[in-house]
Residue frames relative to the residue before (quaternion, step in Angstrom):
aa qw qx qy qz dx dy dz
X 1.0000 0.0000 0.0000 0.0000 0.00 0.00 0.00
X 0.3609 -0.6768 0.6105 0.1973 3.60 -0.71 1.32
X 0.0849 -0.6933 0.7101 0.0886 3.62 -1.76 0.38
X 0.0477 0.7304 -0.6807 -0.0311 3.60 -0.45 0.81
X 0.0033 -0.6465 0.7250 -0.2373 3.72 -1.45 1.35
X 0.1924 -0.5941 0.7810 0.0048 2.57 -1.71 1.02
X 0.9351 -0.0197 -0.0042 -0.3537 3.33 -2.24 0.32
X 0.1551 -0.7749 0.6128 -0.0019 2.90 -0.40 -1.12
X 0.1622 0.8139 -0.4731 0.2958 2.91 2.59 0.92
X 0.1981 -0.6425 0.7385 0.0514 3.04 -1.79 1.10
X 0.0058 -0.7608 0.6481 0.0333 3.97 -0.86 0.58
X 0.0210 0.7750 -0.6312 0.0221 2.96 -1.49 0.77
X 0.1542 0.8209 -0.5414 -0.0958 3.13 -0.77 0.41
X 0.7130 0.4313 -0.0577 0.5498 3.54 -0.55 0.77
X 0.6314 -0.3908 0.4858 0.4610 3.30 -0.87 -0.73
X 0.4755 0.6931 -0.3193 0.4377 3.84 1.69 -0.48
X 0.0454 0.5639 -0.8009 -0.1963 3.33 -1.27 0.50
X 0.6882 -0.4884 0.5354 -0.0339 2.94 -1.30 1.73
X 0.6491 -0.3168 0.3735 0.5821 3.77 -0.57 -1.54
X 0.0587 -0.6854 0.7095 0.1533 3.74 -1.32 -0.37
X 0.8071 0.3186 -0.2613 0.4229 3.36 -1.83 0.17
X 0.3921 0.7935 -0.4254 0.1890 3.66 0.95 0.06
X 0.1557 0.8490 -0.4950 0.0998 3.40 -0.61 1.04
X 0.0812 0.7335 -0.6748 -0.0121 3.70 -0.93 1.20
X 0.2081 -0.6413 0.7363 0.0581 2.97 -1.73 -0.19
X 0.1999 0.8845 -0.4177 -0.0574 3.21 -0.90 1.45
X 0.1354 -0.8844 0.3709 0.2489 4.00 0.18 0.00
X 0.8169 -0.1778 0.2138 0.5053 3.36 -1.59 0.69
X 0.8670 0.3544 -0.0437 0.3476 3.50 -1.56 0.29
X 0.6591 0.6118 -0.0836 0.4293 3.51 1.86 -0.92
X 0.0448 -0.7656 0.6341 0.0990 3.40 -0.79 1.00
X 0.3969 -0.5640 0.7005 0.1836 3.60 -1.53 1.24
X 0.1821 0.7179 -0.6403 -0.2036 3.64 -1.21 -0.09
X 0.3143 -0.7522 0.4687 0.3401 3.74 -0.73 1.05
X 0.1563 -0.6464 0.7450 0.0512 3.86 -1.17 0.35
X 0.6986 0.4831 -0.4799 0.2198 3.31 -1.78 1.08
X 0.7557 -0.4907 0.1559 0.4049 3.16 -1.26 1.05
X 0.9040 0.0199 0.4012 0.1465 3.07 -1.66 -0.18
X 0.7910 -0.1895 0.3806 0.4400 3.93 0.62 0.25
X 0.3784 0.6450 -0.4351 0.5014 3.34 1.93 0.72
X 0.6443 -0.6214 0.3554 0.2690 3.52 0.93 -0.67
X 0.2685 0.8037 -0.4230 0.3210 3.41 1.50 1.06
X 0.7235 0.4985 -0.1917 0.4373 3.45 1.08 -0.81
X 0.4799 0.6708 -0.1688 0.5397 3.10 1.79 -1.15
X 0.6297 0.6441 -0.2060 0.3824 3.25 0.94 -1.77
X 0.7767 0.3710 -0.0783 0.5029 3.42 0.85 -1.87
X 0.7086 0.3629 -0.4180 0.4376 3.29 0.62 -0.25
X 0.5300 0.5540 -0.5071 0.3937 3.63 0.83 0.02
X 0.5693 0.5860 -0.3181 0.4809 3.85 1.47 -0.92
X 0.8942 0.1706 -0.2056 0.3592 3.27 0.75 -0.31
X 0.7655 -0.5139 0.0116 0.3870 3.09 1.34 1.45
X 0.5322 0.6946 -0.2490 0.4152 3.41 1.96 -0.27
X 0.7545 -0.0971 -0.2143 0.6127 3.45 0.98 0.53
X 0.4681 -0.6739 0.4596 0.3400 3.20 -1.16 0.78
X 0.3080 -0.6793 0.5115 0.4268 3.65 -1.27 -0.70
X 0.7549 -0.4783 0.3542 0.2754 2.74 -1.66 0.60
X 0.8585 -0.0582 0.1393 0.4901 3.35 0.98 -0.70
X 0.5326 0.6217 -0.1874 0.5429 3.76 0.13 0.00
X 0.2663 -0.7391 0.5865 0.1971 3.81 -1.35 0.28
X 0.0690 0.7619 -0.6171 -0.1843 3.41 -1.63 -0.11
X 0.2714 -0.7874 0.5531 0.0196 3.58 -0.89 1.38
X 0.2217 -0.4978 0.8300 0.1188 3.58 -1.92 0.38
X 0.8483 -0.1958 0.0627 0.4880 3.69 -0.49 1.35
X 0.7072 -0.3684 0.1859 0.5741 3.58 0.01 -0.61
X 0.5188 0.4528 -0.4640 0.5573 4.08 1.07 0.56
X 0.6865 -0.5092 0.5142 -0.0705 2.26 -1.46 2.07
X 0.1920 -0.8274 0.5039 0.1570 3.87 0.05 0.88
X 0.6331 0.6019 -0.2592 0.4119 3.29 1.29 -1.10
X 0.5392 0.2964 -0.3633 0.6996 4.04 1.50 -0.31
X 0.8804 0.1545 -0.2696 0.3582 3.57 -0.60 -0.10
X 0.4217 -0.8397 0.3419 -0.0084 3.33 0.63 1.53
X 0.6971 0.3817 0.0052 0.6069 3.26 0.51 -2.50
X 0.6463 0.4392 -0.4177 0.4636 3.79 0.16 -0.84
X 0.5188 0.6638 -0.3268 0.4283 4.15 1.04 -0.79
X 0.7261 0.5266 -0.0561 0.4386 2.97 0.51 -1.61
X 0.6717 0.5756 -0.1717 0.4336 3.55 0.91 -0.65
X 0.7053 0.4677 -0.1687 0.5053 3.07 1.92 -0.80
X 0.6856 0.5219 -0.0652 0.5033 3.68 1.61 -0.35
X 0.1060 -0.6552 0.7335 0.1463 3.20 -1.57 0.27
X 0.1419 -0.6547 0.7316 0.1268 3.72 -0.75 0.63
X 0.2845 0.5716 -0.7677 -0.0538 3.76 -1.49 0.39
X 0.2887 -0.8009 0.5160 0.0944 2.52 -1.40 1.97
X 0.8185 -0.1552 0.1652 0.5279 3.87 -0.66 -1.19
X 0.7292 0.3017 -0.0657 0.6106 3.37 1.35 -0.98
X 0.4821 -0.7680 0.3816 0.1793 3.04 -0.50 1.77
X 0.0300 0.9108 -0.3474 -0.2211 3.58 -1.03 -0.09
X 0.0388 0.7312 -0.6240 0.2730 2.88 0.20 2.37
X 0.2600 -0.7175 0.6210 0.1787 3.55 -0.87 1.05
X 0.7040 -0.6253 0.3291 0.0711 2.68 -1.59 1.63
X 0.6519 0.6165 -0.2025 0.3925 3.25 1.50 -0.62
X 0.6676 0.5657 -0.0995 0.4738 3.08 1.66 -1.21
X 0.3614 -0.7002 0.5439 0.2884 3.52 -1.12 0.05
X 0.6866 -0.3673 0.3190 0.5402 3.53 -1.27 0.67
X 0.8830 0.3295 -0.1292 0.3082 3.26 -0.34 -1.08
X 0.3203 0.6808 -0.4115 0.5143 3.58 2.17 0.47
X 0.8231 0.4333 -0.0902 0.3558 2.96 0.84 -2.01
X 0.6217 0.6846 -0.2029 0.3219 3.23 1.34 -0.62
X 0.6291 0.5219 -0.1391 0.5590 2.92 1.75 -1.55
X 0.5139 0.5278 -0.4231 0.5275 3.79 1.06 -0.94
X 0.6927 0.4454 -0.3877 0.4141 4.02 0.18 -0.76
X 0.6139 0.5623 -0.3261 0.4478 3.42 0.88 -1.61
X 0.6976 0.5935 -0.3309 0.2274 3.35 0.56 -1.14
X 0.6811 0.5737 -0.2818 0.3571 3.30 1.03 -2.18
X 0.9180 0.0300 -0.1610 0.3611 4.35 0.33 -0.36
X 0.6838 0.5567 -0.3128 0.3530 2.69 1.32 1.11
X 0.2255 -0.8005 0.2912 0.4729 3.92 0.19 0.28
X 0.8262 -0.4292 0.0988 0.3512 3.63 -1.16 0.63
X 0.6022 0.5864 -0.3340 0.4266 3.49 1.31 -0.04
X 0.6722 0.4670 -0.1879 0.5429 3.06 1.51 -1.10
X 0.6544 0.5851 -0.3250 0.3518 3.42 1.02 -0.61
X 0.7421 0.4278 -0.3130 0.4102 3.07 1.40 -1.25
X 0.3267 0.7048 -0.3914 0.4932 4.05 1.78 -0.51
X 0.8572 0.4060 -0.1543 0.2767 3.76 0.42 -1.25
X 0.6291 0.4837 -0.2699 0.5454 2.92 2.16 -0.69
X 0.5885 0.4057 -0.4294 0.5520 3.76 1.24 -0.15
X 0.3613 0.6460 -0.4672 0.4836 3.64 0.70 0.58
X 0.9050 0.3316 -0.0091 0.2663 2.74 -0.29 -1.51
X 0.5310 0.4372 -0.3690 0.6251 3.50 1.89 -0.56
X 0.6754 0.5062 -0.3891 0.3690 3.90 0.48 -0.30
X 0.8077 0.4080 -0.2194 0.3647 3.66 1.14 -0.97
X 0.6688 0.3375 -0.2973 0.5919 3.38 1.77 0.55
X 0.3403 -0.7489 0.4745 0.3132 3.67 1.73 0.41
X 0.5045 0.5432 -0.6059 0.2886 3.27 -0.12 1.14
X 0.3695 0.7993 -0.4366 0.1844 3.52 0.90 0.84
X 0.2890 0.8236 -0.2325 0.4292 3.00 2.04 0.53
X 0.7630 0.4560 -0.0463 0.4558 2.74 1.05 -1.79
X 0.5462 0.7549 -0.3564 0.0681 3.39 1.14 -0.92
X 0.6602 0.4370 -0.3756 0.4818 3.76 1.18 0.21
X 0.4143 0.7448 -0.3933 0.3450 3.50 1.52 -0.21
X 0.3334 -0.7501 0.5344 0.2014 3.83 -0.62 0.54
X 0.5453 -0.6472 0.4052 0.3458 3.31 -0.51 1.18
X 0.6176 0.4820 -0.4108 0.4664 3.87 0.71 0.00
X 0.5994 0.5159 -0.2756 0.5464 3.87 0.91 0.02
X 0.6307 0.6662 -0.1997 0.3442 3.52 1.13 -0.08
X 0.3114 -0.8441 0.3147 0.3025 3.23 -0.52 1.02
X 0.6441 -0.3651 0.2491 0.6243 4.06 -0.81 -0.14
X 0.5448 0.5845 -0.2925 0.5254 3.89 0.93 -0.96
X 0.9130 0.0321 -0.1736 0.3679 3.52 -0.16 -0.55
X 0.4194 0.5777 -0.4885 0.5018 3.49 1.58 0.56
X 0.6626 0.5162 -0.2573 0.4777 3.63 1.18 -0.47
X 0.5144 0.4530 -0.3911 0.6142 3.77 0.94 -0.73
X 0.6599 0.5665 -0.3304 0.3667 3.58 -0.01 -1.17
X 0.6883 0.3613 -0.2739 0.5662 3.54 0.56 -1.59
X 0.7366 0.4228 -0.4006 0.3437 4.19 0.55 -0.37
X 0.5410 0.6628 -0.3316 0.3975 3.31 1.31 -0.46
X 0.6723 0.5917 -0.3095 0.3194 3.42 1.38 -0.16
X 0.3685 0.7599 -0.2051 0.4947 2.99 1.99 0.21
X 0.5863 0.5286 -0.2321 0.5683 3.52 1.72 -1.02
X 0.7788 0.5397 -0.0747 0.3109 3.07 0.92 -2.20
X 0.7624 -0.0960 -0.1587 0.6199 3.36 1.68 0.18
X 0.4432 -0.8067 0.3750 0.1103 3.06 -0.40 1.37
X 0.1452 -0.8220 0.5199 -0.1814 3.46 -0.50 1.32
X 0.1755 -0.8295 0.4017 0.3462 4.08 0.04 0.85
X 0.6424 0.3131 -0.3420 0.6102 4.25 1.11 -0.09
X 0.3391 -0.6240 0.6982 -0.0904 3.05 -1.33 1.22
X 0.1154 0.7077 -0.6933 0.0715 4.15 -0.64 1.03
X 0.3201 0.7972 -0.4848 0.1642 2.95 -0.72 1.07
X 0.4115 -0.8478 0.3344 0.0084 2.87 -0.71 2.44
X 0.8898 -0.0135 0.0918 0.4467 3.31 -0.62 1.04
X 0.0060 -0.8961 0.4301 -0.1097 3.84 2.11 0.60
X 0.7451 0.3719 -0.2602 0.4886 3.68 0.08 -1.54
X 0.4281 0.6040 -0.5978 0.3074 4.29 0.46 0.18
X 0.8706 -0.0586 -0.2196 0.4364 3.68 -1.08 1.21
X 0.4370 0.6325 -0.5482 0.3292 3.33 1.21 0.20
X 0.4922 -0.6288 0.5582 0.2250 3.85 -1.57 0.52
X 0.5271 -0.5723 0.3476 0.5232 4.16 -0.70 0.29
X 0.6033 0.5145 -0.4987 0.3502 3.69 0.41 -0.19
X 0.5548 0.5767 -0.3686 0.4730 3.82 1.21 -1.19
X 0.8051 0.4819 -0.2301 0.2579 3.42 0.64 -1.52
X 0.6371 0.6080 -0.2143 0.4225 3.01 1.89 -0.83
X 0.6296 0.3967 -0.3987 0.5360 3.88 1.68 -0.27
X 0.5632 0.6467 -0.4645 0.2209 3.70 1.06 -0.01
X 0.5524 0.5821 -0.2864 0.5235 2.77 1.74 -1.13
X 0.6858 0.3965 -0.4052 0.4564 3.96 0.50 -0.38
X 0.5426 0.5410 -0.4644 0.4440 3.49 0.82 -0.44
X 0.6620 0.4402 -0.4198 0.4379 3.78 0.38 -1.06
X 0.7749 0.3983 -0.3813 0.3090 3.53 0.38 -1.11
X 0.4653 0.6725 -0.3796 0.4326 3.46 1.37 -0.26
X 0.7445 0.4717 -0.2114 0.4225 3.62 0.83 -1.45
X 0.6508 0.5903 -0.2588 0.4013 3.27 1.67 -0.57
X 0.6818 0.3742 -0.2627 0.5711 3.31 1.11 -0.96
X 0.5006 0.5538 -0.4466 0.4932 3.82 0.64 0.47
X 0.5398 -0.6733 0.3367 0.3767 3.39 1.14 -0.74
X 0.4366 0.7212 -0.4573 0.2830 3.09 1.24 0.40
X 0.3196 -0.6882 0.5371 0.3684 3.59 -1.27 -0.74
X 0.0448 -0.8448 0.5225 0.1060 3.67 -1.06 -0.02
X 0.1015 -0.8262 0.5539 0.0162 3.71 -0.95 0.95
X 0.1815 0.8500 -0.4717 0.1486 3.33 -0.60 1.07
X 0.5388 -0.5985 0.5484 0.2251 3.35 -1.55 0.80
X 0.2584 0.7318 -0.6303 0.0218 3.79 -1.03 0.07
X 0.1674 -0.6884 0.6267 0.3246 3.57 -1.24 0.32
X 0.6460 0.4248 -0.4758 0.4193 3.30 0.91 -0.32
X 0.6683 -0.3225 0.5191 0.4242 3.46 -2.15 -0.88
X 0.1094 -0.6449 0.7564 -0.0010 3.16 -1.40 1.06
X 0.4883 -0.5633 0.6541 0.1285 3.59 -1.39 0.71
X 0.3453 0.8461 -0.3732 0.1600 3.40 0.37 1.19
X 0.1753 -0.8461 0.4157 0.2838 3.57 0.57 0.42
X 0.6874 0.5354 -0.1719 0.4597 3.41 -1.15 -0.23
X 0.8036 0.4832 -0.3294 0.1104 3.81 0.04 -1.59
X 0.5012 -0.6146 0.5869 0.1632 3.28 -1.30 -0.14
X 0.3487 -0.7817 0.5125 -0.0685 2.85 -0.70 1.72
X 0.1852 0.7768 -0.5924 0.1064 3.47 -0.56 1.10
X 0.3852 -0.6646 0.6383 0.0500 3.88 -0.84 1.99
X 0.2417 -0.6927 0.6421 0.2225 3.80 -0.25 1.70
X 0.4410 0.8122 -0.3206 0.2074 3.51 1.12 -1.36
X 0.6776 0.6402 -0.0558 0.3576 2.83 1.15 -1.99
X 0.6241 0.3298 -0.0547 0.7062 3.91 2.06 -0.43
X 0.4439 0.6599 -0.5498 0.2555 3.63 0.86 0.04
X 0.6208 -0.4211 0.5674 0.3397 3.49 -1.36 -0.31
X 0.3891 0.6261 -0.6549 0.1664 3.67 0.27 0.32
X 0.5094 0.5369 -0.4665 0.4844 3.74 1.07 -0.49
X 0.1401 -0.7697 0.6029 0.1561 3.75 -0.83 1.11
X 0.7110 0.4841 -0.3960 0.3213 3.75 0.59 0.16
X 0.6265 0.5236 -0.3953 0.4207 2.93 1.80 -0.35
X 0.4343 0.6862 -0.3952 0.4293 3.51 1.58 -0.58
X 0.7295 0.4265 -0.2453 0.4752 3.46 0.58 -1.49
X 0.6743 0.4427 -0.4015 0.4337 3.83 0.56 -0.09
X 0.5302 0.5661 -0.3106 0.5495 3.67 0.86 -0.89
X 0.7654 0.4025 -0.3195 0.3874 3.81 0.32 -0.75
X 0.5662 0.7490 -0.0962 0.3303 2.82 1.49 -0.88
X 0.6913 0.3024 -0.0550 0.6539 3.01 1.44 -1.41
X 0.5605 -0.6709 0.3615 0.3242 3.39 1.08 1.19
X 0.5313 0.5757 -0.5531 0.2835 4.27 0.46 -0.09
């Protein structure tokens, strides 16, 4: 059973201290969900999990290895989809799909994972459509379907259910519980409700900077 955890996360951004003193812990099978206002630091949050900004201070581990020294090995273990999808405009569904399917998997499995994936977000319609012809709905299924199309045991994923419809939202939620009981893990933003069993609630809010003196000391001491 894997455990990925973080801290005593410090963020900054800017002159901003962001959150401080952050700490999670998660294991196999486990869903994190982030909660909090506005600019508390959910997105920030996930992209630090998945190696795209560093912190300011603070650690984050995969059992006892340090993610923050072994970066690329991190990265190998995840899909991050953040706010901005990433299907190139040039390509067709099934351009972009296969290019994902492709990168950890070998061509049998890849091609098994892309007929997957165009079936478990119904977008097998689309699959000659160029990702510039797409709507917000199916530029979004598309950008989640890549999660199917190469298989990855942490899932980060920021704020997923945006333009999606209740049917879209309602196989995402089976997909997580699917990825969970396989053994996977999964972290995510949402303002709306998700049908999750099981998850874990974490209030980024709950570490923000509303304390101004601690903000002003932390900057202070240059971390």
């Amino acid at each position: 059973m894997a455990i990925f955890s973080g801290q005593d996360l410090v963020c900054i951004r800017g002159e901003r201290l962001v959150f401080s003193g952050l700490t999670f812990s998660l294991e196999s099978k486990g869903c994190l969900t982030l909660i909090g206002h506005n600019g508390a630091g959910k997105s920030s949050l996930l992209r630090m999990m998945a190696g795209l900004l560093s912190p300011a201070a603070g650690g984050m581990f995969w059992d006892d290895t340090s993610v923050l020294e072994e970066r690329d090995e991190h990265r190998e273990r995840l899909h991050y989809v953040g706010h901005h999808d990433a299907i190139k405009p040039v390509l067709t569904v099934e351009e972009n799909l296969k290019f994902w399917a492709g990168l950890r998997s070998d061509p049998a499995e890849a091609e098994a994972n892309f007929i997957e994936a165009l079936d478990v977000f119904d977008i097998a319609h689309l699959f000659d459509v160029p990702g510039r012809f797409l709507s917000a709905g199916q530029k979004r299924r598309a950008n989640l379907a890549r999660i199917i199309a190469s298989k990855s045991p942490l899932w980060l994923l920021d704020e997923p259910t945006t333009a999606l419809d209740k049917d879209s939202i309602k196989k995402l939620e089976g997909l997580i519980e699917a990825h969970r009981e396989k053994g996977g893990m999964v972290v995510l933003s949402t303002h709306s409700d998700m049908n999750i069993a099981h998850q874990q609630i974490l209030n980024v809010g709950d570490f923000s900077a509303a304390r101004g003196a601690e903000s002003a000391s932390l900057l202070a001491e240059g971390i």
